[in-house]
Structures are given as structure tokens and as C-alpha cells.
C-alpha positions in Angstrom: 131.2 -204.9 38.8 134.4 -204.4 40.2 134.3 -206.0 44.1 137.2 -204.4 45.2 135.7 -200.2 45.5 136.8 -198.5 48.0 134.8 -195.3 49.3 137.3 -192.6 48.0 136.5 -193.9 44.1 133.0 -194.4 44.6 131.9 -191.4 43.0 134.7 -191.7 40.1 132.2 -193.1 37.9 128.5 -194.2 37.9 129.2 -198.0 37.6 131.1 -197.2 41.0 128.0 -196.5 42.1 125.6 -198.9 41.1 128.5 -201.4 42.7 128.7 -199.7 45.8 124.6 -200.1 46.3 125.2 -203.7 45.1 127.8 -204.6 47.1 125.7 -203.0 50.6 122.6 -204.7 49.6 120.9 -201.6 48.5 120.2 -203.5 45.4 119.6 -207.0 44.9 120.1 -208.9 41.0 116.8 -209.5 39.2 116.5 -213.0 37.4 118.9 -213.6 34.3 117.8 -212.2 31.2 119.2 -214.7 28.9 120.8 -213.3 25.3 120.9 -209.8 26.5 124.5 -210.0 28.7 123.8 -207.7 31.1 123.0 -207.7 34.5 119.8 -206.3 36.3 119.6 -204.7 39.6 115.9 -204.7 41.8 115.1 -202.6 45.3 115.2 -205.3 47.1 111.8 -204.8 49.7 109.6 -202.0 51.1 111.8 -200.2 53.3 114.9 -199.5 50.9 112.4 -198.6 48.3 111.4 -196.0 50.2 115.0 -195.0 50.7 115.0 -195.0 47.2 112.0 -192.4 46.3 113.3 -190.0 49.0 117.0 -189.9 48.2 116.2 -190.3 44.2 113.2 -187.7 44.1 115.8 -185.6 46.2 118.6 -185.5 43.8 116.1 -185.5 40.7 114.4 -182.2 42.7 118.2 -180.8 43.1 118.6 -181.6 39.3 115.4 -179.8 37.7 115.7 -176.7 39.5 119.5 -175.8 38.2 117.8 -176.1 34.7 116.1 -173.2 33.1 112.4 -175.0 31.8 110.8 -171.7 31.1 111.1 -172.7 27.4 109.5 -175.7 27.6 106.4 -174.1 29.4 106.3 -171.7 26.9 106.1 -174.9 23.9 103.6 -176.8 26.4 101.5 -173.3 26.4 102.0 -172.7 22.6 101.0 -176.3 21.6 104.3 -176.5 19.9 104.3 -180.9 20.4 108.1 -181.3 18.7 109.7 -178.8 21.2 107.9 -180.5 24.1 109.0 -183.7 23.0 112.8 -183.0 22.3 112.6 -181.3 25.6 111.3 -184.7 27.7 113.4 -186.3 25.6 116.4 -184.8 26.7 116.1 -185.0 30.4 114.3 -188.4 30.3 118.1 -189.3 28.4 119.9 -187.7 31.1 118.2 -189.1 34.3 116.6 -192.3 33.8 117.1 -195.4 32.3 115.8 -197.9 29.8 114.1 -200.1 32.7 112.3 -197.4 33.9 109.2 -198.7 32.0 106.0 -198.4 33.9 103.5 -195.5 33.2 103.2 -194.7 36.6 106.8 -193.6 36.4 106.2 -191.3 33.8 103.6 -190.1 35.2 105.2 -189.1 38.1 107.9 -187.9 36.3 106.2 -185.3 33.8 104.6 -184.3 37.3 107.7 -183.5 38.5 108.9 -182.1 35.4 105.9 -179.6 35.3 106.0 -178.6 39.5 109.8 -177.8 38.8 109.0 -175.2 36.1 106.8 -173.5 38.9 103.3 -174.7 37.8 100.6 -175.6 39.8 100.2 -179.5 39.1 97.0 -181.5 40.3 97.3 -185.7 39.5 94.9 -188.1 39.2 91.6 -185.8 40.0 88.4 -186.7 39.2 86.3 -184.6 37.0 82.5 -185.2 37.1 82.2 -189.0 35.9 86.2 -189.1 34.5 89.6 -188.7 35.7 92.4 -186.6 34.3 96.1 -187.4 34.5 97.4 -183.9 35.3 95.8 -181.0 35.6 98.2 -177.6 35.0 
């Protein structure tokens, strides 16, 4: 990380970034992770969390709705699986990152993913003695 960014670089490149949230305490460094030589970063508490989901569901919002998904609804209609899946593939490569683990993320995200392509999404309903994921 490079301790000496100033604000008119900042958006030069996206390490610049993750410094700059470092550096004002946005994020915080997680516990070593020995043999893997890099560092972590953690949300720090409650409060800049939610920061976090606003500002980050924001921009991913802003994101989704310059890109044209009507293709992808069209393979999720069709039950063609491989063009689904080189579909999530590609965004998921574009937007998140490899710590992004939990299911609940995903979760959120393919929710996401499917509201932004104009469908009507329901999450986590129950359905007489079950519950379903997502409903489209």
C-alpha cells in the first residue's frame, strides 16, 4: 500500500483505492494469513458496514443496469445451464472478489442479478412446509 496517496490519484488505480479506505479507517487488516503474502482488509464494525452495503449495492445497481442481461434471461428461461453459468461467471469476475465466500452473498447477489434484468424476485419465502431461495 503506498502511504503517501494523495486525493487527485486516488482513483488512478484500484489499489489506490483500497489504500485510501485503509488509510481512513474504512477498513481495518484481518489476522495474518501466513504463506499466502497478501494482506486482508475487514469492515471494521456495524456502522461502516452499513456504509458499505449502501455505497457498494449503489455502484453494483449503477453497474448492472448499463449491461444488456436480456440474454441471460432468455438462457435462465430456456434451461440452457452453460450460458447461465458463463454469464455469472463473467460479472461475478468483474465485481467481486475471491473473499467474497459466504452463500448469503451469493445469494444476494444472483438476487440482484435477476431484479436488474427486470424480473420480479421474491427471497427466502416460505412455501407450505419448505422455503425457497428465490422465487422469479
Amino acid at each position: 500500500m503506498a502511504e503517501d496517496l494523495t486525493y487527485d490519484i486516488v482513483y488512478e488505480s484500484e489499489s489506490n483505492i483500497w489504500t485510501m479506505l485503509y488509510l481512513t479507517g474504512y477498513l481495518t487488516k484481518a489476522p495474518e494469513q501466513p504463506d499466502s503474502g497478501l494482506t486482508a482488509l475487514v469492515i471494521p464494525n456495524k456502522e461502516v458496514r452499513q456504509i458499505f452495503t449502501g455505497t457498494v449495492s449503489k455502484w453494483f445497481s449503477e453497474t448492472l443496469k448499463r449491461q444488456d442481461f436480456s440474454s441471460f434471461v432468455q438462457a435462465l428461461w430456456s434451461g440452457e445451464a452453460e450460458t447461465v453459468q458463463a454469464t455469472l461467471n463473467d460479472v461475478l469476475y468483474g465485481t467481486i472478489s475471491y473473499f467474497d465466500s459466504a452463500e448469503n452473498y451469493y445469494h444476494g447477489f444472483v438476487s440482484g442479478l435477476l431484479r436488474g434484468a427486470g424480473l420480479n424476485v421474491k427471497s427466502n419465502r416460505e412455501h407450505g412446509l419448505g422455503r425457497s431461495d428465490i422465487v422469479i
